[in-house]
C-alpha positions as CSV (number, residue, x, y, z in Angstrom):
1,X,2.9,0.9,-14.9
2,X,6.4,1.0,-16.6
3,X,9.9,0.8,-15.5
4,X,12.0,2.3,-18.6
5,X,15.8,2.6,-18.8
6,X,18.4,4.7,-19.7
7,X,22.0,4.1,-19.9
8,X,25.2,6.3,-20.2
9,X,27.7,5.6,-22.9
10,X,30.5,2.9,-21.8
11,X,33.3,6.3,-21.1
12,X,30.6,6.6,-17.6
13,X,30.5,3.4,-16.4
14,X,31.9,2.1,-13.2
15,X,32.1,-0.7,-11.9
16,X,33.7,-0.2,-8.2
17,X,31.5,1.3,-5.5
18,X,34.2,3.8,-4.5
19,X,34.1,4.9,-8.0
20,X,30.4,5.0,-8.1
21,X,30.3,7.3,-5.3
22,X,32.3,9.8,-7.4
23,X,30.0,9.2,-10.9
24,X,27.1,10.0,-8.4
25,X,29.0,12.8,-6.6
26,X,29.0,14.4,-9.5
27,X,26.0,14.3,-11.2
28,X,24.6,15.6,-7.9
29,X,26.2,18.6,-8.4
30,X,24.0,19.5,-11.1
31,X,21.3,21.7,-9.7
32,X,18.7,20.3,-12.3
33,X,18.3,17.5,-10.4
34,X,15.9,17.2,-7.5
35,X,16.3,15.2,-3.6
36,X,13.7,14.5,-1.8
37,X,13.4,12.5,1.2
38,X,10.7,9.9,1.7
39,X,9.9,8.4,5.3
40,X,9.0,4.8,5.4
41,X,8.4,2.2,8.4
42,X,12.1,0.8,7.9
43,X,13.9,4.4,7.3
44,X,14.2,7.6,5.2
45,X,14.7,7.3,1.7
46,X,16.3,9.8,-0.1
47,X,15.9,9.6,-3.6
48,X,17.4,12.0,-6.7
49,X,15.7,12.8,-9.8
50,X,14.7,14.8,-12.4
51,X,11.0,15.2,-14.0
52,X,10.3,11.0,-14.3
53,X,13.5,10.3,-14.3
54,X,15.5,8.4,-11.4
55,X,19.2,8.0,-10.4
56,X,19.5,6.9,-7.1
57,X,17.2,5.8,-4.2
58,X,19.9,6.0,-0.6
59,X,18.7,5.1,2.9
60,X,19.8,7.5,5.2
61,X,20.9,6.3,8.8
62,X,20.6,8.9,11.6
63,X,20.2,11.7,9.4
64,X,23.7,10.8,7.5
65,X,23.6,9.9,4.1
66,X,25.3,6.4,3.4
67,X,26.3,8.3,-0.2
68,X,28.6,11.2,0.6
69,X,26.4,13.6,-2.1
70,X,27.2,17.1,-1.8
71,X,23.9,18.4,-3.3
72,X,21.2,17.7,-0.8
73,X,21.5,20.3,1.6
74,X,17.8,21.1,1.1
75,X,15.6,18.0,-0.1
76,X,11.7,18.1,-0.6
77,X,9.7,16.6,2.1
78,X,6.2,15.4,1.8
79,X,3.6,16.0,0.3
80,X,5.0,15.7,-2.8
81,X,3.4,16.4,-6.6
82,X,1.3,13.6,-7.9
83,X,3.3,11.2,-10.0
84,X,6.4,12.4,-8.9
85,X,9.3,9.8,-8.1
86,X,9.1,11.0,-4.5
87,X,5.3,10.5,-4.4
88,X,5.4,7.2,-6.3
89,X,8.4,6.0,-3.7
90,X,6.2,7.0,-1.0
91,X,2.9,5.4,-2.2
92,X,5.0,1.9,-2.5
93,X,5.8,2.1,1.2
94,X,1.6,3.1,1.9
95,X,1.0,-0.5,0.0
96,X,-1.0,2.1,-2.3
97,X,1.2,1.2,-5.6
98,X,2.9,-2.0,-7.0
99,X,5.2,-0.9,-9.6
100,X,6.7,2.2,-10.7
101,X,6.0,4.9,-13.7
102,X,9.6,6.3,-14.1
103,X,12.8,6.3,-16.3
104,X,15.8,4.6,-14.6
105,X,19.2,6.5,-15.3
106,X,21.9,4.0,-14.4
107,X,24.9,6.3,-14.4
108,X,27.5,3.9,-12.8
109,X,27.9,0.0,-13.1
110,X,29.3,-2.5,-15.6
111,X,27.7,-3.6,-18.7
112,X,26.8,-6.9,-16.5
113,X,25.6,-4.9,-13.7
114,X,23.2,-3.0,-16.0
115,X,22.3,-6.5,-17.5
116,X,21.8,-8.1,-13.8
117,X,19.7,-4.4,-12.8
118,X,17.5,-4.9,-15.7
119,X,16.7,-8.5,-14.8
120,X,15.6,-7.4,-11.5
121,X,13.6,-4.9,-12.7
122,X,11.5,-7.5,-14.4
123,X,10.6,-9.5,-11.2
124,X,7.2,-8.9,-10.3
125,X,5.8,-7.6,-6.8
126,X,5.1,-10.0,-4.8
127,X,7.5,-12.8,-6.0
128,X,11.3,-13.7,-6.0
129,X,13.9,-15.2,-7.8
130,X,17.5,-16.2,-6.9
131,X,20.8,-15.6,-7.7
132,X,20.9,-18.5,-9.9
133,X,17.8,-17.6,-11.7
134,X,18.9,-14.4,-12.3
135,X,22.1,-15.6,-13.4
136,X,20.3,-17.7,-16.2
137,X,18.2,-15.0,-16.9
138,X,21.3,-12.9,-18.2
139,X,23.0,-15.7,-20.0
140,X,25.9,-16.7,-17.3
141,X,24.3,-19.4,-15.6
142,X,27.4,-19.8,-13.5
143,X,27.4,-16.2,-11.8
144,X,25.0,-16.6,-8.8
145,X,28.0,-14.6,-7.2
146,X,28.4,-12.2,-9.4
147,X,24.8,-11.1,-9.3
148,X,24.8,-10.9,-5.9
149,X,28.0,-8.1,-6.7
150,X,25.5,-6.8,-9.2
151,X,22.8,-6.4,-6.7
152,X,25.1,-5.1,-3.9
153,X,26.2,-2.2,-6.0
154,X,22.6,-1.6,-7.4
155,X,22.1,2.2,-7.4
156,X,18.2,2.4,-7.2
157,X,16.9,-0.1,-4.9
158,X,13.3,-0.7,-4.2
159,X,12.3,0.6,-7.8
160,X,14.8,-1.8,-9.1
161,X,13.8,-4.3,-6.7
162,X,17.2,-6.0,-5.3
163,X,15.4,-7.3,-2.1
164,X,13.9,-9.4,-4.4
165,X,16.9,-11.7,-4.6
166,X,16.8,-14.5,-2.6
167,X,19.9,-18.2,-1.9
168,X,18.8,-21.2,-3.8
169,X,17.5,-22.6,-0.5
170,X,15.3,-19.5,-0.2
171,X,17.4,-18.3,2.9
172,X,17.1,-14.1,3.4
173,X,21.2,-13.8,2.1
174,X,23.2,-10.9,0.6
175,X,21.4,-7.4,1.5
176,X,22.9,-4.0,1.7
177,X,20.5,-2.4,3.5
178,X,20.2,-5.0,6.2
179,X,18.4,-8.3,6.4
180,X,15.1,-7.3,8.4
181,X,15.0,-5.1,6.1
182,X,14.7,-7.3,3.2
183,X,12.3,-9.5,5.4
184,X,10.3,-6.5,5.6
185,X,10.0,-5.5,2.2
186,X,8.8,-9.1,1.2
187,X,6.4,-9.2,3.8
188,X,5.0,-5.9,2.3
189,X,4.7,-7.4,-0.8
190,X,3.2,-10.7,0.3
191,X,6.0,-13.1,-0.9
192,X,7.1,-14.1,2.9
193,X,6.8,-16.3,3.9
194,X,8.7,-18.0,1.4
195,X,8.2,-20.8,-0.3
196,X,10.3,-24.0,1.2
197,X,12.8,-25.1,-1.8
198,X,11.8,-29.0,-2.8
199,X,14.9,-31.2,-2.7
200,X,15.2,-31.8,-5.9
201,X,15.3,-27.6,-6.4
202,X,17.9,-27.6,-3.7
203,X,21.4,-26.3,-5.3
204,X,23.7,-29.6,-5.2
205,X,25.8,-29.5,-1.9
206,X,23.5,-27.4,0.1
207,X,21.2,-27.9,3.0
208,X,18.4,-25.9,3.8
209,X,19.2,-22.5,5.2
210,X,17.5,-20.7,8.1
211,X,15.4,-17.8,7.6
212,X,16.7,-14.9,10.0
């Protein structure tokens, strides 16, 4: 399984949330594109795409979108075609798939965001890195910060596996969907527990953080 992806030119990007909202707002308004919403155990995911091709995945809370999209006024429902983002999305939450066989199209988000998004997208299932890691991953070994930014404004989570991310003294830190959430998501995958960090791994200044 293959995660490819696909990037605008630089006139698209955007770096602010706010502004990503808009870039997102609208693309959705071009019918070619397909919603669908995917239950899970930890909420509805709605997700927009077009043949293998993904742009966002959104929880929805209470039946409100946490995007405000203006296209979705009637998105598929199960059971969804074989292969299909949807289906692929909804397989991951059945335990029944690992990795995903789509094209990611990261419409909004700096050139390091896009940088930091394909990092993640390269951490396997059923493992972690941190912010640091990542950070060194990408060449800017002293951005743990701005990855977390990165990871915050990350447009397709679960495919590009954000929850993923964890402090240097594997503490549960930094998620936008909610914490149990992320807790949850690793546990799927079999990483949590986590590992406890070594002291000499331990980021200098820091003591050993509490799992929530």
């Amino acid at each position: 399984m293959s995660v490819q992806t696909l990037f605008p030119t630089e006139t698209a990007l955007a770096p602010a949330p706010r502004v990503q909202q808009e870039s997102l707002r609208h693309v959705l308004d071009d019918p070619s594109w397909d919603v669908a919403d995917v239950p899970s155990p930890i909420g509805i995911f709605r997700i927009g795409y077009r043949d293998d091709h993904v742009m966002y995945v959104d929880l929805r809370e209470r039946g409100v979108e946490a995007l405000p999209v203006s296209r979705a006024d009637r998105p598929a429902r199960p059971p969804f075609p074989e292969g299909s983002p949807p289906r692929q999305l909804q397989e991951y939450f059945q335990g029944r798939r690992r990795g995903f066989d789509v094209s990611l199209d990261f419409l909004t988000g700096s050139a390091f965001d896009r940088k930091v998004w394909q990092a993640l997208s390269r951490i396997p299932y059923g493992s972690y890195r941190t912010y640091g890691e990542v950070a060194r991953s990408v060449g800017t070994p002293q951005a743990a910060r701005a990855v977390g930014g990165a990871a915050h404004r990350n447009p397709i989570p679960i495919v590009v596996p954000c929850h993923r991310l964890v402090g240097g003294d594997r503490s549960l830190t930094g998620f936008g969907l909610g914490l149990w959430r992320k807790r949850w998501l690793l546990e799927h995958e079999g990483a949590y527990p986590l590992a406890p960090v070594r002291p000499e791994q331990r980021p200098r200044g820091q003591r050993q953080g509490r799992l929530p």
